[in-house]
C-alpha positions, 0 to 999 in steps of 0.5 A: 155733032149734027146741025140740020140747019143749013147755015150752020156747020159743025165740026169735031175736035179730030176734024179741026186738028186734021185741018189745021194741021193740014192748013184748010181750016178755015176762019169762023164766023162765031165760037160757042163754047159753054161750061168747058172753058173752064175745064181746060188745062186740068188734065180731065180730058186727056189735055195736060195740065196747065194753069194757064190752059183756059187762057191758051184755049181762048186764043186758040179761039180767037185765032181761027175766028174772022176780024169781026167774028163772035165770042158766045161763052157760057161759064158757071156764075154759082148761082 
């Protein structure tokens, strides 16, 4: 994940769990995420399977976004 733009920052998912872990990571302006929310907890890509794994991950979003910070989620609408 590259941005070139130089207010925007990117981050993989090994580097966000190192620094979480690690207690740097810091709060976001605003979480993108599109057509992978409902993804998670199904046990696709290497998480365990969970009924509620698209609610966890949510909050985990909200967690590290700021007071005022943003939601951008894209989910297939069937059209």
């Amino acid at each position: 994940i590259e941005s070139q733009h130089h207010q925007i920052n990117t981050i993989t998912p090994k580097d966000f769990r190192n620094a979480y872990f690690e207690k740097k990571l810091p709060l976001f302006d605003a979480v993108f995420s599109f057509s992978s929310l409902e993804h998670s907890g199904l046990g696709r890509y290497g998480d365990a399977l969970n009924p509620w794994g698209d609610i966890l991950s949510l909050a985990r979003a909200w967690c590290v976004t700021k007071d005022e910070g943003q939601l951008m989620l894209g989910v297939p609408s069937g059209m």
